[in-house]
PyMOL Python script that loads the backbone (N, CA, C, O; Angstrom):
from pymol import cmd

cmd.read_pdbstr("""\
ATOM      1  N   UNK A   1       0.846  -1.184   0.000  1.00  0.00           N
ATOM      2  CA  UNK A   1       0.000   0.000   0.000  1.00  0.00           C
ATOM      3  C   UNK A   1       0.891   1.247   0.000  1.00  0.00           C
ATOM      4  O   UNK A   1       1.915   1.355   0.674  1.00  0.00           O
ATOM      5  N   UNK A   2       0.354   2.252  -0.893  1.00  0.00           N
ATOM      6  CA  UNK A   2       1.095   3.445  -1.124  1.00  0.00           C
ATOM      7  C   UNK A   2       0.659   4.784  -0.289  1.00  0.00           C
ATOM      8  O   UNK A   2      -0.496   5.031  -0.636  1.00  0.00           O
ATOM      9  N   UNK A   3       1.073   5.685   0.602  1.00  0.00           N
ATOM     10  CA  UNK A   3       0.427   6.616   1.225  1.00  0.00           C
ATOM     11  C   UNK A   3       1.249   7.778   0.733  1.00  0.00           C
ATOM     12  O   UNK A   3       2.454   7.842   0.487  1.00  0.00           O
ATOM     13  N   UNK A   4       0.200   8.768   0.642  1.00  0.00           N
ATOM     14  CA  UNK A   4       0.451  10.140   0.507  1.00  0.00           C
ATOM     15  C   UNK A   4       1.491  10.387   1.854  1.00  0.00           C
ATOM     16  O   UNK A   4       1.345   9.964   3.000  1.00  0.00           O
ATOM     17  N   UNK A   5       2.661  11.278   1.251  1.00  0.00           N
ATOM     18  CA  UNK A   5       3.679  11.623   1.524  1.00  0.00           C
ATOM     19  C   UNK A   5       3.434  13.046   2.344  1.00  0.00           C
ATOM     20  O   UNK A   5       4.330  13.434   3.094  1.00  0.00           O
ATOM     21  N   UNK A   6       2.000  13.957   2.170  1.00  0.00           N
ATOM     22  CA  UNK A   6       1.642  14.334   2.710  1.00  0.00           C
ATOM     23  C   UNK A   6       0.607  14.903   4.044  1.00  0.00           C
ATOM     24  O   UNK A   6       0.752  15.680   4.988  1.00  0.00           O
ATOM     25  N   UNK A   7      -0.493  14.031   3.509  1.00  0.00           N
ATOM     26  CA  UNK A   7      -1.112  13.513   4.674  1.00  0.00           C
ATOM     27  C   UNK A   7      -1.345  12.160   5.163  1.00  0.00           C
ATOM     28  O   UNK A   7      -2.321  11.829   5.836  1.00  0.00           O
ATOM     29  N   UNK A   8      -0.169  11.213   4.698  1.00  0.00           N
ATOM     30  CA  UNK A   8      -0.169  10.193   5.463  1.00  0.00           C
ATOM     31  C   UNK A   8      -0.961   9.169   5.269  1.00  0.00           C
ATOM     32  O   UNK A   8      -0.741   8.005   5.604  1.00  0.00           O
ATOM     33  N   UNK A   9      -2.494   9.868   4.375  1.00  0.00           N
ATOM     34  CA  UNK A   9      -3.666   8.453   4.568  1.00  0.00           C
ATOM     35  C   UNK A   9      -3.083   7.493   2.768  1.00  0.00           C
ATOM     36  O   UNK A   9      -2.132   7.729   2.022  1.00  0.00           O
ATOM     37  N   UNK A  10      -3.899   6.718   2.713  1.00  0.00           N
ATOM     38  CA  UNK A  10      -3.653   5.434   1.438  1.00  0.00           C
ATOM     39  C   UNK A  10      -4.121   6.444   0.468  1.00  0.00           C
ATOM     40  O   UNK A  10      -4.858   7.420   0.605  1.00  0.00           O
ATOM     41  N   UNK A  11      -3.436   5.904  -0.647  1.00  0.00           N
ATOM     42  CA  UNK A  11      -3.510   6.699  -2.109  1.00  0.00           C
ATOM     43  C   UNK A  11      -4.746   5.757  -2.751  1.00  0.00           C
ATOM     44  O   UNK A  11      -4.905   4.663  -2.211  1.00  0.00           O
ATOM     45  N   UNK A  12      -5.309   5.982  -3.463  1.00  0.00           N
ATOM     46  CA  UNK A  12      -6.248   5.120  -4.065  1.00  0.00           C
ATOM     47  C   UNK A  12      -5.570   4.967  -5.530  1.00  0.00           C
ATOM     48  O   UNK A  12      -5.891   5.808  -6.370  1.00  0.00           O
ATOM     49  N   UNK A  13      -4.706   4.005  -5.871  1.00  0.00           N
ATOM     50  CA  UNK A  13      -4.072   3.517  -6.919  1.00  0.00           C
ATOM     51  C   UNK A  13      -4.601   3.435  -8.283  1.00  0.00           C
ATOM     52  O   UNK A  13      -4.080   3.725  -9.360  1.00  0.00           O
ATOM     53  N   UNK A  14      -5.641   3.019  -8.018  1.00  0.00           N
ATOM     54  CA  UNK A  14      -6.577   2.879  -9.413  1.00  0.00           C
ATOM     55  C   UNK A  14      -6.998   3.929  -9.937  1.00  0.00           C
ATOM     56  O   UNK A  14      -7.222   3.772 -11.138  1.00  0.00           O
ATOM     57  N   UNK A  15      -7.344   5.619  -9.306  1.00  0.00           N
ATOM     58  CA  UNK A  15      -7.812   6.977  -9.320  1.00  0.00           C
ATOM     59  C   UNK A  15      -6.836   7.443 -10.437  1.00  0.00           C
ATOM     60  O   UNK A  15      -5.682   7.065 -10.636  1.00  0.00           O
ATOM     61  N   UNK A  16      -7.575   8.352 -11.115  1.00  0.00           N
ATOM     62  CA  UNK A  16      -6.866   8.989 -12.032  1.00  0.00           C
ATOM     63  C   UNK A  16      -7.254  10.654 -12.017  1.00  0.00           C
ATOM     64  O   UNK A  16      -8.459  10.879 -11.909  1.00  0.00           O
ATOM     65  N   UNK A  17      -6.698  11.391 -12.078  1.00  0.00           N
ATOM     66  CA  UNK A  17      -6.900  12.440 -12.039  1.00  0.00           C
ATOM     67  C   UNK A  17      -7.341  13.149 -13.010  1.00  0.00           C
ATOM     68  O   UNK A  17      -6.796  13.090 -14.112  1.00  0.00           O
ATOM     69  N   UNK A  18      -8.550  14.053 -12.738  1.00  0.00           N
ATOM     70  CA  UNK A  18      -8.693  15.028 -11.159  1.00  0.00           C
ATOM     71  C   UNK A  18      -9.257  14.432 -10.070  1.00  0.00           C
ATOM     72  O   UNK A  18      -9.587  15.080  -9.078  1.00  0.00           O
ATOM     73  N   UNK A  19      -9.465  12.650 -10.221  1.00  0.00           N
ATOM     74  CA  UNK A  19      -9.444  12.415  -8.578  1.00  0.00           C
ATOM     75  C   UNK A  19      -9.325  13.022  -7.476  1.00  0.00           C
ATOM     76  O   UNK A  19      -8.188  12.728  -7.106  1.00  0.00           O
ATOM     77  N   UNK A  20      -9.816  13.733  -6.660  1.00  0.00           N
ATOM     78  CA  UNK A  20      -8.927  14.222  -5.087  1.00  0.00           C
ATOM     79  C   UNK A  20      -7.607  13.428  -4.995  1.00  0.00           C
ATOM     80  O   UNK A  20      -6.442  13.827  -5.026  1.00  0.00           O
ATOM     81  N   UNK A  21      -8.520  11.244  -4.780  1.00  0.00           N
ATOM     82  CA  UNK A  21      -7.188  10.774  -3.981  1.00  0.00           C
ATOM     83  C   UNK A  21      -6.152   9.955  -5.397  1.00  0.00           C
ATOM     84  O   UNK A  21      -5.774   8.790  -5.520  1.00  0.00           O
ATOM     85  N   UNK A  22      -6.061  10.516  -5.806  1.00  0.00           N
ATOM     86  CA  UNK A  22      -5.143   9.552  -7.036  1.00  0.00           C
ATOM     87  C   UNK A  22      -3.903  10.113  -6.980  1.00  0.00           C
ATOM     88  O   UNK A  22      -3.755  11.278  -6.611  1.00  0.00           O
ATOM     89  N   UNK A  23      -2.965   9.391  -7.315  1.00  0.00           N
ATOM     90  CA  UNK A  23      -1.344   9.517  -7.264  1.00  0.00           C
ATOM     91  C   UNK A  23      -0.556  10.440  -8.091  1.00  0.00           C
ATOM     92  O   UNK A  23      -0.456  10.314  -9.311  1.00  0.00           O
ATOM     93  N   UNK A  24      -0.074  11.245  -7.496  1.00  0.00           N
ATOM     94  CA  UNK A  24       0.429  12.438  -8.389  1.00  0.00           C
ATOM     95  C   UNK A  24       2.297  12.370  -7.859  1.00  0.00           C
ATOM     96  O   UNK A  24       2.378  11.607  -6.897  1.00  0.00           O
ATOM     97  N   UNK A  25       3.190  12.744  -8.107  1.00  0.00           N
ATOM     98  CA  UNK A  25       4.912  13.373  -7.959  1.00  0.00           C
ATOM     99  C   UNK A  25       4.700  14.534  -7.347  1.00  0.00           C
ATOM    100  O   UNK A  25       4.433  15.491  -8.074  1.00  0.00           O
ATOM    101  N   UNK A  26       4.745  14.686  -6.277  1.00  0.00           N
ATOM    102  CA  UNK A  26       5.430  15.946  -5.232  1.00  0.00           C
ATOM    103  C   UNK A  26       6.086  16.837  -5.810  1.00  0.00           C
ATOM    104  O   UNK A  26       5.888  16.283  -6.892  1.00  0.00           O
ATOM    105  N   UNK A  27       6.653  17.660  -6.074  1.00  0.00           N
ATOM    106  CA  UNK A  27       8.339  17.760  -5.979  1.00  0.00           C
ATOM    107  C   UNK A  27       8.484  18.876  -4.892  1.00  0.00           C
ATOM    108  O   UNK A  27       7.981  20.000  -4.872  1.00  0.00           O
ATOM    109  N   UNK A  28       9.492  18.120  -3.794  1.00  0.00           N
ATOM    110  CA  UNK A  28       9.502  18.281  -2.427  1.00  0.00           C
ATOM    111  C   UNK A  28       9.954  19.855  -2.559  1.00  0.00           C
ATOM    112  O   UNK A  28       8.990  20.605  -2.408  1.00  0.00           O
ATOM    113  N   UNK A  29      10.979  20.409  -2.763  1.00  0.00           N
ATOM    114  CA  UNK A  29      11.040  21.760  -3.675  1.00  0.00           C
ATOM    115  C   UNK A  29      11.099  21.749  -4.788  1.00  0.00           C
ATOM    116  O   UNK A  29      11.847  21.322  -5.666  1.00  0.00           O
ATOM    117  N   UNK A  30       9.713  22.574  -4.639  1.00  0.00           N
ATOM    118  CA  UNK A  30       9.138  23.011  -6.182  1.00  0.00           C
ATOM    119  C   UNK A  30      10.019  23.221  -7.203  1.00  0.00           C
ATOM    120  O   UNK A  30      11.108  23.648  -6.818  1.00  0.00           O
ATOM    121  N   UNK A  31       9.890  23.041  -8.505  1.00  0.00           N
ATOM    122  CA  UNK A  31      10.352  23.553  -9.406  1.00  0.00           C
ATOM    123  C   UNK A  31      10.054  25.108  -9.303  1.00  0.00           C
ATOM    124  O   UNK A  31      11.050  25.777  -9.029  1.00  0.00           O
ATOM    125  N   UNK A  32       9.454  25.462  -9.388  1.00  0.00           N
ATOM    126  CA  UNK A  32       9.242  27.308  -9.161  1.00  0.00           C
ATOM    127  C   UNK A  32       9.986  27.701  -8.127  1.00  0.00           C
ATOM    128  O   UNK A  32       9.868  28.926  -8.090  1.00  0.00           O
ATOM    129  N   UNK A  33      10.613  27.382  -7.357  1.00  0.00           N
ATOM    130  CA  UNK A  33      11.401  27.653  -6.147  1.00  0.00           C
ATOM    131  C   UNK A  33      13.046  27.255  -6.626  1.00  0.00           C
ATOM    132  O   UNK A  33      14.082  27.515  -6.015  1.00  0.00           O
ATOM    133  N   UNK A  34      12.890  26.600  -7.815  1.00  0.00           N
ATOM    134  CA  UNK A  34      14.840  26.093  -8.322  1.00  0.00           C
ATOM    135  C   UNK A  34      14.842  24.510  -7.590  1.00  0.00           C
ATOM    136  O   UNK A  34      15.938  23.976  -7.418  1.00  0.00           O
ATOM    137  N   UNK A  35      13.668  23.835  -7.197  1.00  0.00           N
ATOM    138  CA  UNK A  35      14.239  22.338  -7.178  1.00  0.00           C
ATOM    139  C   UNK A  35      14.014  21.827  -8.311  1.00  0.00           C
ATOM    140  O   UNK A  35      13.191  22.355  -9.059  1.00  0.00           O
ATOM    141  N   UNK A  36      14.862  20.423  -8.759  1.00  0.00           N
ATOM    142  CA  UNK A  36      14.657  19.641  -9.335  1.00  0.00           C
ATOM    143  C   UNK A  36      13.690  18.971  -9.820  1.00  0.00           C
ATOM    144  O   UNK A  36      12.604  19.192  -9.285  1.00  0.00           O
ATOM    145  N   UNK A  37      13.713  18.055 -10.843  1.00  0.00           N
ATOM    146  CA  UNK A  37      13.303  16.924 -11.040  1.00  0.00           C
ATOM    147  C   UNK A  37      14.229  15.501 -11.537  1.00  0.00           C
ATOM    148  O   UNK A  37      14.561  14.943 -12.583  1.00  0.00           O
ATOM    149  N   UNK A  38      14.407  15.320  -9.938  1.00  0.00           N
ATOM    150  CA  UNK A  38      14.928  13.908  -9.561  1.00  0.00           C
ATOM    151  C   UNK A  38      14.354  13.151  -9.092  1.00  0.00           C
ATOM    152  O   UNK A  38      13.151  13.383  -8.972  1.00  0.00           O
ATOM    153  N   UNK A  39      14.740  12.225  -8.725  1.00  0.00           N
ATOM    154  CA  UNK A  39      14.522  11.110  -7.411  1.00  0.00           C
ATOM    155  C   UNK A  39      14.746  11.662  -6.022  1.00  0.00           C
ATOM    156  O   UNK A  39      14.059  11.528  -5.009  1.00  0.00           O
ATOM    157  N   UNK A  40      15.557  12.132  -6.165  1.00  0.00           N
ATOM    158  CA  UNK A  40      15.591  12.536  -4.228  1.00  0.00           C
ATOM    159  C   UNK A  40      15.034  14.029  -3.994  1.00  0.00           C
ATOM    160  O   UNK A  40      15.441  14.617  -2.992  1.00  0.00           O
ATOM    161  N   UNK A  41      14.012  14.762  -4.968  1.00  0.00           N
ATOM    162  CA  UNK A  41      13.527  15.220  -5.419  1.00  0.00           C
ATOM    163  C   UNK A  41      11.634  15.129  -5.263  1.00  0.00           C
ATOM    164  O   UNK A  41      10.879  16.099  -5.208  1.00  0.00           O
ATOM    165  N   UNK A  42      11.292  13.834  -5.227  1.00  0.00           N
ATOM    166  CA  UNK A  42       9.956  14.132  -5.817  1.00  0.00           C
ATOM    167  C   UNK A  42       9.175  13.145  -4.423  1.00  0.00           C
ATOM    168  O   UNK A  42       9.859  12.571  -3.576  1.00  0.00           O
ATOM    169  N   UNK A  43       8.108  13.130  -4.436  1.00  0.00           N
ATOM    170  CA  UNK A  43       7.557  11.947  -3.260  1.00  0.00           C
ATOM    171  C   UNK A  43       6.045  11.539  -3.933  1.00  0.00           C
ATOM    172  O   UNK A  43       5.530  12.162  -4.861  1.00  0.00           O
ATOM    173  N   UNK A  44       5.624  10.701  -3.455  1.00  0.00           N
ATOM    174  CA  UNK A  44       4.258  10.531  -3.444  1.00  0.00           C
ATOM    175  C   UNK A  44       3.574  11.758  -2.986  1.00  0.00           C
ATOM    176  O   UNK A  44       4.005  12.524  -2.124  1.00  0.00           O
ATOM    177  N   UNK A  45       1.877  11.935  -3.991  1.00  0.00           N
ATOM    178  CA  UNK A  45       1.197  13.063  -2.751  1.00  0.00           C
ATOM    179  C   UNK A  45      -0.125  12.696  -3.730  1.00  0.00           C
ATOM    180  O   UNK A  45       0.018  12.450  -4.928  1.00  0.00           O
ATOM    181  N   UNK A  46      -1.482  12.693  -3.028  1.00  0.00           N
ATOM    182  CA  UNK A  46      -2.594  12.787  -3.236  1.00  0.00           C
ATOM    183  C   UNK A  46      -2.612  13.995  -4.596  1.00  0.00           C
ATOM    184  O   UNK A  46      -1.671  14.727  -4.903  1.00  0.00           O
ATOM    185  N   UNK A  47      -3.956  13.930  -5.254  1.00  0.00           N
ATOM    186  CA  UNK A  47      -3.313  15.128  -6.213  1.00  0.00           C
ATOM    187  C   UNK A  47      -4.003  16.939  -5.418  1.00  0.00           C
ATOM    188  O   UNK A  47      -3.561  18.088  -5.384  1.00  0.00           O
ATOM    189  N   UNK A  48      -5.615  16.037  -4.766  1.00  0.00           N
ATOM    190  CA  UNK A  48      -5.945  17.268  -3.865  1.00  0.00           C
ATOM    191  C   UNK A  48      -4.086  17.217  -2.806  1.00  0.00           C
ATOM    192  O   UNK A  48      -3.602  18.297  -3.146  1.00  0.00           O
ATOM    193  N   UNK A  49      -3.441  16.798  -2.213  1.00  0.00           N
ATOM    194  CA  UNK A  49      -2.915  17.151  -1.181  1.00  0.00           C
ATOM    195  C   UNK A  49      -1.935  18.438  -2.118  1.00  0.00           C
ATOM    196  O   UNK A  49      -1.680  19.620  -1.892  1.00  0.00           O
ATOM    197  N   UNK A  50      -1.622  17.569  -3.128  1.00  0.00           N
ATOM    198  CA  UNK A  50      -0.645  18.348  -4.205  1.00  0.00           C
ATOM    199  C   UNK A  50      -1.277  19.726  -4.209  1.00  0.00           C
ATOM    200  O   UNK A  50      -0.626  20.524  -3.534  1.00  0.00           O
ATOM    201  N   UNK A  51      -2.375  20.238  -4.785  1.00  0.00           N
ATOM    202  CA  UNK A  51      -2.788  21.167  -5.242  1.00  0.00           C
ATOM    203  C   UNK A  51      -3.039  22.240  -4.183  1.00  0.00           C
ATOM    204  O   UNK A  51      -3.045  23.445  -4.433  1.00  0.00           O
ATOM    205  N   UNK A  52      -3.284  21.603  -2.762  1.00  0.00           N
ATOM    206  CA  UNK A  52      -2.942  22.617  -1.984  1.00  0.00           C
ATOM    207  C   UNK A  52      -1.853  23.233  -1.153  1.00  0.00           C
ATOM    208  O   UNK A  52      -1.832  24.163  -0.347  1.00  0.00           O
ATOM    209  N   UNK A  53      -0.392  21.874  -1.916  1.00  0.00           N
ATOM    210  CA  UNK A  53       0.706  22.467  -1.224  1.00  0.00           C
ATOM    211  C   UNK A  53       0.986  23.343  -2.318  1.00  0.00           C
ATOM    212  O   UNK A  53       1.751  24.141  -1.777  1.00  0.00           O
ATOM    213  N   UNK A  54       0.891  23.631  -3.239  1.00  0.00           N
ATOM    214  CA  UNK A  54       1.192  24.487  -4.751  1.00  0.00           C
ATOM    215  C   UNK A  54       2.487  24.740  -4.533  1.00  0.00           C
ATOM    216  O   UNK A  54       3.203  23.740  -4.564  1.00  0.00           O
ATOM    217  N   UNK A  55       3.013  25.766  -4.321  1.00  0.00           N
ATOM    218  CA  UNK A  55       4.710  26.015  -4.660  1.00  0.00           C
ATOM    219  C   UNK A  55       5.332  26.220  -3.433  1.00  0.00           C
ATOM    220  O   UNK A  55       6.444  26.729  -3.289  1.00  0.00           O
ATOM    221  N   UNK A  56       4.434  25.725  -2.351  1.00  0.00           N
ATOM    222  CA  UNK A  56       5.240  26.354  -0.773  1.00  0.00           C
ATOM    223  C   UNK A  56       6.010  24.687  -0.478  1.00  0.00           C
ATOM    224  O   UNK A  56       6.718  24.500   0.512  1.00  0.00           O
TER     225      UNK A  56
END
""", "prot")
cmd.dss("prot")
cmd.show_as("cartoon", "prot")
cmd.util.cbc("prot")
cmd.orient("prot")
């Protein structure tokens, strides 16, 4: 089982987005802020959790 990296609860795997709970790439610092897109870089996140961390 896969959990959001942000709030912790189960991702619903099968969801596709604009799902709320479907599986989206983090990126832990934003690209708009000068992070990457790597691996040590990105995490699991709900796509609602995503959309309300936006660039912070």
């Amino acid at each position: 089982m896969y959990a959001c990296q942000l709030c912790g609860e189960p991702m619903q795997m099968d969801s596709r987005v604009p799902a709320p709970m479907a599986p989206t790439l983090d990126h832990i610092v934003p690209l708009a802020r000068g992070g990457t897109h790597e691996p040590a870089n990105v995490q699991a996140a709900h796509f609602l959790c995503n959309n309300k961390k936006n660039d912070r």
